[in-house]
N, C-alpha and C positions, 0 to 999 in steps of 0.2 A: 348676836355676835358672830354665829356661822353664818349669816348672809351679807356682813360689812365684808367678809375676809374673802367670801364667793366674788362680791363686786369687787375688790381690791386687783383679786387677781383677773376677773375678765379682765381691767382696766388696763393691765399689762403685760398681757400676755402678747407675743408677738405676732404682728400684722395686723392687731387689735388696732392701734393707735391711727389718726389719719396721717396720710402725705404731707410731708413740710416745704414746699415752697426754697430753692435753695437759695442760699445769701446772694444778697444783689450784686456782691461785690465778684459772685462767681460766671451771675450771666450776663448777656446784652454786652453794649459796646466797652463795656469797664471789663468785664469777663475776658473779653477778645482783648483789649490792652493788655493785662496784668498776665497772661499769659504766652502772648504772643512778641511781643515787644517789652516788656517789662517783667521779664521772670525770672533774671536775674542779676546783679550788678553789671557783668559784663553787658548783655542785653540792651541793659539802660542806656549805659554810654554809646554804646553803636547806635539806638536809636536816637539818643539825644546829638549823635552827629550826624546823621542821616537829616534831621528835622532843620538843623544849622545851614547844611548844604542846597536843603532846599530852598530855603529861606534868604539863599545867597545866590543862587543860582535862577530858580524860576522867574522872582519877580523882572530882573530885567529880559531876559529872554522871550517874558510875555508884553513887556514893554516893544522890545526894537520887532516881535515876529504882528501884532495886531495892535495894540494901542498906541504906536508911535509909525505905526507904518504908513504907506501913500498906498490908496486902496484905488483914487479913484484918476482920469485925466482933468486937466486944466479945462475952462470952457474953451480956452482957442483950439483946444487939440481935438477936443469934442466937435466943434466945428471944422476942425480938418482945415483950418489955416493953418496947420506947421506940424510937422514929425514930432511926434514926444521925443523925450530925452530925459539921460539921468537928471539933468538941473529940476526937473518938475516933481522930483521925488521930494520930500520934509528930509532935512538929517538926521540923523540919532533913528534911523527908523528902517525896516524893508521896503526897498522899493520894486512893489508888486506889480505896478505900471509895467517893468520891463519884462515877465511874465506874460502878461497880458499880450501886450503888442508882437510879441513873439512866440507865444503859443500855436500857433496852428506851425511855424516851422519846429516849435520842438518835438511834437507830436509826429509828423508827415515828414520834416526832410526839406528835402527841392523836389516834392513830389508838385505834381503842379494843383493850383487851385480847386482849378476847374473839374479838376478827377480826383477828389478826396472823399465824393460819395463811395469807391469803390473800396476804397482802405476800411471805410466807417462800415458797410456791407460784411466785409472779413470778421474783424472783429465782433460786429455784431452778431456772426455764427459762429466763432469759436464759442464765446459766452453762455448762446443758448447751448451748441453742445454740452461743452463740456459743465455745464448744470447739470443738463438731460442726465448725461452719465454719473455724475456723483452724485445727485439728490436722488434721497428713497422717495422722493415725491411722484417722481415721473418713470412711469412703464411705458414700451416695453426697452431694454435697454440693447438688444443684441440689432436691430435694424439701427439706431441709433453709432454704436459701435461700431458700424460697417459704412455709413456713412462717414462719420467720425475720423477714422482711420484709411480710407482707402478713395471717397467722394471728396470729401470737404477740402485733401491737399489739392487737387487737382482745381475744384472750383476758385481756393483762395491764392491758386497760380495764376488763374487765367485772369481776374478779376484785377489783381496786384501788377503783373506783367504788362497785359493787354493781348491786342491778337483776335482776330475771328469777329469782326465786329467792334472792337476795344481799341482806344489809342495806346500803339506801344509804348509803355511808362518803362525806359532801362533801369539795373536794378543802381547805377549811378548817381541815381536821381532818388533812392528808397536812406531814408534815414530818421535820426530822430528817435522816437517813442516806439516808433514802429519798427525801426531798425531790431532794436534791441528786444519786442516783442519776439521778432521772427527766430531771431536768434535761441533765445531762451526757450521757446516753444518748441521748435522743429530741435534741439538740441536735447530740452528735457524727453521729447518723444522718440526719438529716433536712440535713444541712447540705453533706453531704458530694457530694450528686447534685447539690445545688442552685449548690452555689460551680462545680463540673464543668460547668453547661449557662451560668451567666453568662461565665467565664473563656472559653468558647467562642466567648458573645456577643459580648466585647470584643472577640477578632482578627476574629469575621466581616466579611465586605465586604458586607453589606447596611448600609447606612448609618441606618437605625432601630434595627434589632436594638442594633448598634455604640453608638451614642447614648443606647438607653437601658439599655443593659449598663455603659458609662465612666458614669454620671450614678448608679446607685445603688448603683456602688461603692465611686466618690469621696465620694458625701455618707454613706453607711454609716460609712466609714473616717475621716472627719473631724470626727465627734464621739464623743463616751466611753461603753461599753456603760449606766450607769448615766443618760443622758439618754436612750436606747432606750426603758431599759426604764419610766422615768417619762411617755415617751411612750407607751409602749405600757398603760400602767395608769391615766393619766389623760387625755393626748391621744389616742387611739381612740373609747370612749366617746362624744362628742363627735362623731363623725361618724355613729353608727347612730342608728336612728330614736328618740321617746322613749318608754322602758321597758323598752328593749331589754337584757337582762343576760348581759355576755358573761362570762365564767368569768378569774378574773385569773390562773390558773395558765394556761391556755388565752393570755394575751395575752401572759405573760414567757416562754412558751416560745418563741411566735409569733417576739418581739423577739430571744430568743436567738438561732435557728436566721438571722434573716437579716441576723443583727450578724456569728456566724461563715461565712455562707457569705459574705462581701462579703471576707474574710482568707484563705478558702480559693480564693477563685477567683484571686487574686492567686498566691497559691503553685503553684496548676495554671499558672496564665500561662504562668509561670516555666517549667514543665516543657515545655509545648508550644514555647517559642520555642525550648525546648535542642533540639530532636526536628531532626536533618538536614533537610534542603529536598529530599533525594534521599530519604526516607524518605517523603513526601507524593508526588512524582514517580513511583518506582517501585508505591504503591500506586493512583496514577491510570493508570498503564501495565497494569496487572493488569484496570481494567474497574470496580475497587470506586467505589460512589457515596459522598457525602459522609458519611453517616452509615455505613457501612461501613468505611469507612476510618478515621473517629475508630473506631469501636468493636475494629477490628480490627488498626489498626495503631499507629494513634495514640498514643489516648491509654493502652493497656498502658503503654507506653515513657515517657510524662510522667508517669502517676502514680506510677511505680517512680523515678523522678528526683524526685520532689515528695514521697517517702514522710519526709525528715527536715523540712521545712517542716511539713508537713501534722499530724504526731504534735505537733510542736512548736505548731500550733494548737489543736488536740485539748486538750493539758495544759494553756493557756493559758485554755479557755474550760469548762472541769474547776475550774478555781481560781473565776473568776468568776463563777461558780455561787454564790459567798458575797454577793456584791451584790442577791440580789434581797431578802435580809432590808429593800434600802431601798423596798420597795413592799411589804410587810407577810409576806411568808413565811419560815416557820419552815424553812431550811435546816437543816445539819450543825452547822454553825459557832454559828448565832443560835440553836437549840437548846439548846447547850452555853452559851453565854454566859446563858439564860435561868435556867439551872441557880444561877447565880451568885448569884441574887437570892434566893433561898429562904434565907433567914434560918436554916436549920441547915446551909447550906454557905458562908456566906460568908469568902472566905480561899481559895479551892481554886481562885483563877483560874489558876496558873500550872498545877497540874494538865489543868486542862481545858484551854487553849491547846494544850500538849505533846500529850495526845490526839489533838487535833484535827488539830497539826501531823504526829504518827505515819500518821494514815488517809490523810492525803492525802498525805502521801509515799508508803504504798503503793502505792497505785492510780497515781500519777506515775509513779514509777517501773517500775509494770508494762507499763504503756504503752510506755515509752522501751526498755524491756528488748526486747517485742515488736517494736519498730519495729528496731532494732539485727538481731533474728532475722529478721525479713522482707528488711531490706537484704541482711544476707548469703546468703542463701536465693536472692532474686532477682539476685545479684552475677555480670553478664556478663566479668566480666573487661577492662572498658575504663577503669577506674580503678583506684586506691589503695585497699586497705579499709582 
């Protein structure tokens, strides 16, 4: 009888017992339902209209954008007896023929044909740069950097422009895909030191610096990129001497770059005022001078706090790249709409729209993707991811 009541109790005593296995209905894809979408009445209904929406929306969408669409030309066009046109598209469907046939203008412009290996060259070095420089794949990163920043504009001038060997290409002639690259690029880059050294300016305690840092940031910020850039294409002009011809791609970039660094310095602000007061203290205890201290301690720590603002300005001035078609350049977008008028494509607007809106969601999104892998990359552990 004392050894039934010994085994009784081995039997249950705790951590005795084995692991159970938890109910199906808590893991795998029913687990992730019942919890995620189904956890509560509310829940249900927003998914069950979510599920209705899509059900109402996708399938034609995937009808008119791939399975009812015109993928390919006629054989007479294939043969080059006659100019495509919209009549060769199916109805009820995308007609991706007009893409096609006008692809290499939406890309290049009125860049001419025959010099489109130089554009494809540019390109193909930003690319490997700027991998080089974000991927922990590839060392070493500071000749890269120097290249990068201080080589690459000059090569991607000479190569784009012409000169010195090169047929001069005017920038009159630069539009398109490319247009709107140069833009975004030289815009997101140049903007980015420049909002970093005003945002400075604002908290400094010199009292000029401070005055004329708050003064062109405020008046930056308090009227709309597309009077900039009207200023900058017809109210500039106007101040240089007469005869003087300054390059209007040269003046909307000008205007771009100090429309977004007046947005970026605002977002840096932002980061430096989150930075400890014992982080400034302890690197003044250490002997570091002022510029050592931003560079060393500082601003690491604000721009890594400022890294979702900052992309979020990036994409915002990626879009408005399409406004300068209102001072006469042929971006991505006014490219494509240009397309429209040519009397063998009219009808194909919604195609072209959809395109346009497909590129720049890429690149949007690659950006936001990247900034997401930076955050968590740079994630100290002092927040929520």
């Amino acid at each position: 009888m004392a050894m039934s009541e010994a085994a009784d109790q081995a039997v249950y005593q705790p951590g005795t017992l084995p692991d159970l296995p938890p109910p199906a209905s808590e893991t795998g894809i029913i687990g992730w339902l019942r919890h995620n979408l189904f956890s509560s009445w509310l829940n249900t209904i927003l998914t069950l209209i979510g599920i209705a929406l899509v059900a109402i929306i996708v399938p034609p969408a995937l009808n008119w954008l791939i399975f009812k669409a015109t993928w390919s030309f006629p054989p007479d066009v294939v043969n080059l007896s006659r100019s495509p046109k919209f009549t060769d598209c199916a109805q009820g469907g995308a007609c991706w023929l007009f893409v096609e046939a006008r692809f290499g203008q939406f890309v290049y412009g009125f860049y001419p044909a025959a010099q489109r290996w130089r554009p494809d060259i540019v390109f193909a070095l930003l690319v490997v740069s700027v991998y080089w420089l974000l991927s922990e794949r590839t060392k070493p990163k500071r000749p890269m950097a120097i290249f990068f920043f201080l080589i690459y504009p000059l090569i991607a001038f000479w190569l784009l422009y012409g000169g010195f060997g090169l047929e001069v290409v005017p920038t009159q002639n630069w539009g398109g895909l490319m247009m709107t690259l140069i833009l975004g690029v030289v815009g997101i880059i140049a903007s980015l030191p420049l909002g970093v050294l005003l945002a400075m300016g604002r908290r400094s305690t010199l009292p000029i610096v401070q005055m004329l840092s708050v003064g062109f940031i405020e008046f930056v910020r308090g009227v709309p990129l597309i009077s900039v850039l009207f200023m900058a294409n017809v109210m500039l002009p106007l101040f240089l001497p007469p005869g003087t011809e300054f390059n209007i791609l040269l003046r909307v970039l000008i205007g771009v770059i100090l429309f977004s660094a007046a947005y970026v310095a605002e977002v840096v602000r932002g980061g430096l005022q989150a930075i400890p007061k014992g982080q400034y203290e302890g690197a003044m205890a250490m002997g570091l001078g002022y510029w050592q201290m931003m560079r060393l301690i500082i601003l690491p720590q604000a721009l890594r706090i400022s890294i979702p603002g900052l992309v979020n300005s990036f994409i915002g001035l990626f879009m408005d790249t399409t406004l300068v078609s209102m001072v006469g350049l042929y971006d991505f977008l006014n490219m494509v709409k240009a397309g429209f008028k040519d009397a063998n494509w009219i009808g194909t607007e919604m195609t072209g729209y959809v395109f346009c809106a497909l590129v720049y969601w890429v690149c949007c999104f690659g950006m936001s993707r990247y900034s997401m892998y930076l955050e968590k990359k740079l994630h100290t552990g002092h927040k929520k991811r």
